[in-house]
C-alpha positions as CSV (number, residue, x, y, z in Angstrom):
1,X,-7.0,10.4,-19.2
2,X,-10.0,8.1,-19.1
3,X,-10.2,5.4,-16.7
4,X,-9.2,2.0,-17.0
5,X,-11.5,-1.0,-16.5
6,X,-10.7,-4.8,-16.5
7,X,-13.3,-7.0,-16.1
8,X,-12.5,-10.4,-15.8
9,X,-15.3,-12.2,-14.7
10,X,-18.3,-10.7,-12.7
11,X,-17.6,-10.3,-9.1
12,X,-20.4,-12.2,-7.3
13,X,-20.1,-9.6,-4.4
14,X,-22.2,-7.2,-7.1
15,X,-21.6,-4.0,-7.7
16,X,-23.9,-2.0,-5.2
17,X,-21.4,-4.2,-2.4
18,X,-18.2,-3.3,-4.0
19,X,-19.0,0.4,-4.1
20,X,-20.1,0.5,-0.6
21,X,-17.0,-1.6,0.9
22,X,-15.0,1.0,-1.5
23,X,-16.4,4.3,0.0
24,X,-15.8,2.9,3.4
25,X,-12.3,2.5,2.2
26,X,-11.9,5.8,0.9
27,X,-13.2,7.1,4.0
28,X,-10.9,4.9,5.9
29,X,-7.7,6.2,3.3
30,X,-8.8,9.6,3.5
31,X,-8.3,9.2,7.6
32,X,-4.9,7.8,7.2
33,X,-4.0,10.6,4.7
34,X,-4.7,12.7,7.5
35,X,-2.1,11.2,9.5
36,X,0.9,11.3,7.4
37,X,0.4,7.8,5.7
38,X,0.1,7.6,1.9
39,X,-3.9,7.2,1.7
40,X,-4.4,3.4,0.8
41,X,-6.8,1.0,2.3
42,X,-7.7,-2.6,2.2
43,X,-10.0,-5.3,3.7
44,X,-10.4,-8.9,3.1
45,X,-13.8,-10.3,3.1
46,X,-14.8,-14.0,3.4
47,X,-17.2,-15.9,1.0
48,X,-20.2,-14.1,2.8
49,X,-19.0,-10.9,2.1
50,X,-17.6,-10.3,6.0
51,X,-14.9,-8.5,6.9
52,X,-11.7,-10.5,8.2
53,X,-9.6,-7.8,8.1
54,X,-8.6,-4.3,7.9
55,X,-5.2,-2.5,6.1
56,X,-4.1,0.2,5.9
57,X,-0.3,1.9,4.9
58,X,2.1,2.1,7.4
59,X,5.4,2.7,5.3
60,X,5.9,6.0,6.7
61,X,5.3,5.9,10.4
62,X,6.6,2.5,10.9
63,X,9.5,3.1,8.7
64,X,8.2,-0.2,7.5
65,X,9.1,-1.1,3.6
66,X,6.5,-4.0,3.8
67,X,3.8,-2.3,5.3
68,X,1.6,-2.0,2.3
69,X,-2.4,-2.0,3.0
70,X,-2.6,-5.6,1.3
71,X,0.1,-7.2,3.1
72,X,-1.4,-5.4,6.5
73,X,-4.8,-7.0,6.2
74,X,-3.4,-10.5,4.7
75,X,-0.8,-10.8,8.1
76,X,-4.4,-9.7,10.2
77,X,-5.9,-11.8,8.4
78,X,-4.2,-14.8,8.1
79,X,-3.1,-14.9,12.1
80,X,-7.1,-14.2,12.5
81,X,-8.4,-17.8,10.4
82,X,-5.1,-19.6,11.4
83,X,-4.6,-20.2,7.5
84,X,-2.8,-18.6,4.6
85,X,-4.8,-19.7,2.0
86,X,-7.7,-17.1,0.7
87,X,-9.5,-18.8,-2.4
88,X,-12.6,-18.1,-0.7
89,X,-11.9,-14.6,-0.1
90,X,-12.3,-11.2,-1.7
91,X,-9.5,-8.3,-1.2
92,X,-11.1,-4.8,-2.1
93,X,-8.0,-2.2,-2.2
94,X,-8.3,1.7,-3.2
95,X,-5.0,1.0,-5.0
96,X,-4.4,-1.3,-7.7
97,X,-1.4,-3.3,-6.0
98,X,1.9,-3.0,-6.9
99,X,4.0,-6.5,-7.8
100,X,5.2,-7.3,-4.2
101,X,1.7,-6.6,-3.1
102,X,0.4,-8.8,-6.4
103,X,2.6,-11.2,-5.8
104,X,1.8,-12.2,-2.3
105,X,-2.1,-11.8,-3.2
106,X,-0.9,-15.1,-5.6
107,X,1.3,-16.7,-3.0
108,X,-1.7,-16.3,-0.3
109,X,-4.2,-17.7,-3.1
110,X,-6.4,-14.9,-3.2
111,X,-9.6,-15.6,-4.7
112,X,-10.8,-12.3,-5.7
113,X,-9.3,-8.4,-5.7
114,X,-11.9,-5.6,-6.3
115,X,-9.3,-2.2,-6.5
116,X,-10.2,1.7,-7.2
117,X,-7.8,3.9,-8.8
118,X,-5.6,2.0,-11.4
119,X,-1.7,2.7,-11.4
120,X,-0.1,3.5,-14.8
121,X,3.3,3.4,-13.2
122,X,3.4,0.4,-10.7
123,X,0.0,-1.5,-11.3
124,X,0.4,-5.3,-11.7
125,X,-2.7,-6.2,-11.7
126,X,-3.8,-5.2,-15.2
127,X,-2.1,-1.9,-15.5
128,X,2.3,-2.2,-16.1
129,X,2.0,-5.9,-15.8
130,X,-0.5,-8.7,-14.6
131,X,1.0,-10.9,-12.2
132,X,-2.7,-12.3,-11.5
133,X,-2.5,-14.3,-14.9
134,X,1.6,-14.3,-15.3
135,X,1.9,-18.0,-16.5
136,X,4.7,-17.7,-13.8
137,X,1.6,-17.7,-11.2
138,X,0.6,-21.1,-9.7
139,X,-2.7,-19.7,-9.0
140,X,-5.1,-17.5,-10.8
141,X,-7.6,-14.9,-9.1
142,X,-10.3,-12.6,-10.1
143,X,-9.6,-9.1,-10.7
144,X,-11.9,-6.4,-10.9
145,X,-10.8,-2.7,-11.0
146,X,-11.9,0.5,-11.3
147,X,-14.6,0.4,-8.7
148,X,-15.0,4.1,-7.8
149,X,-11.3,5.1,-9.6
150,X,-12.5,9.0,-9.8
151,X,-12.4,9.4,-6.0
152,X,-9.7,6.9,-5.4
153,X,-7.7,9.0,-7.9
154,X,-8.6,12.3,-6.5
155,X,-8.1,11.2,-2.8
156,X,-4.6,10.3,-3.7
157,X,-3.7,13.1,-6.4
158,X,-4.6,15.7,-3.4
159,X,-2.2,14.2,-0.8
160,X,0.2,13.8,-3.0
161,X,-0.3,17.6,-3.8
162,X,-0.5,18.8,-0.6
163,X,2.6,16.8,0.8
164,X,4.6,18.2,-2.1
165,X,3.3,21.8,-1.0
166,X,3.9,20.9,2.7
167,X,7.4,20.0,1.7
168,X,8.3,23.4,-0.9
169,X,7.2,25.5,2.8
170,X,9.6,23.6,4.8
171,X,12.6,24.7,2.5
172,X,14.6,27.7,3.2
C-alpha cells in the first residue's frame, strides 16, 4: 500500500525541520515501545520552532483512556504558557490522531499538525475522516502528514507484532 500524503498548505517549519523533530520522535516512540506503551510521540513547538512540550502514550501503564501523546503534551503544554489556545503553534505526532485526539487539537486551536504514519482505520485528520476541516469545526488548522510514514509505520507494525507474539507465549 503506498503512502498517503495530504498537503494542505506548506508548513513554514520546512521540511529538513519536520523530519528532524520526526526522527527525534521516533526515537522517543521507539523508547516508549520499549516500555510497554503503544510507540506514539508528540511535541508542540511555538512559532520559533521551540519545543513547549513533550507526549508521549500512557494508556497502558496509567490505565489512563485519555492518555494519548497529543492530549499529554497539550495538558504540558497548556499548564506550561498558562493558555489553551495554540494558533501559533505546531504539533508534530508519529500518529495521525485519532478523533478525540483531532478533536481537542480543534478545541485547543492548533495552528499546525505535522504527523508520520497515516491511519486507515482511526485517522481523522485526512485519513477515515477530517475533523481539521469538518464544517462542524470552529477553527481550521494546517495539516501536513506523511513526514517520515515508512519508519513511523514500521516502528509501530513491529510492536504490534512483537506484543501479539509476546502474548501467543503467555498462553497455555
Amino acid at each position: 500500500m503506498a503512502p498517503v500524503t495530504f498537503e494542505r498548505s506548506l508548513c513554514p517549519l520546512g521540511e529538513p525541520l519536520q523530519r528532524l523533530w520526526m526522527t527525534r520522535l521516533i526515537r522517543l516512540a521507539a523508547r516508549i515501545g520499549e516500555r510497554g506503551e503503544i510507540p506514539v510521540a508528540a511535541v508542540i513547538l511555538d512559532s520559533r520552532g521551540q519545543a513547549l512540550a513533550f507526549g508521549s502514550n500512557r494508556r497502558e501503564r496509567q490505565a489512563d483512556p485519555l492518555g494519548h501523546a497529543e492530549l499529554v503534551a497539550l495538558l504540558r503544554a497548556a499548564r506550561l504558557r498558562g493558555d489553551w489556545r495554540f494558533n501559533d503553534c505546531t504539533l508534530l505526532v508519529t500518529l495521525e490522531p485519532c478523533p478525540m485526539c483531532a478533536g481537542a487539537l480543534v478545541q485547543a486551536r492548533m495552528g499546525r499538525v505535522v504527523f508520520g504514519a497515516p491511519d486507515p482505520k482511526r485517522g481523522a485528520l485526512g485519513s477515515c475522516l477530517d475533523l481539521s476541516t469538518d464544517p462542524s469545526a470552529h477553527h481550521q488548522m494546517e495539516v501536513v502528514g506523511s513526514v517520515e510514514a515508512m519508519a513511523n509505520r514500521q516502528l509501530l507494525e513491529s510492536w504490534f507484532r512483537r506484543r501479539r507474539q509476546q502474548r501467543q507465549a503467555e498462553r497455555p
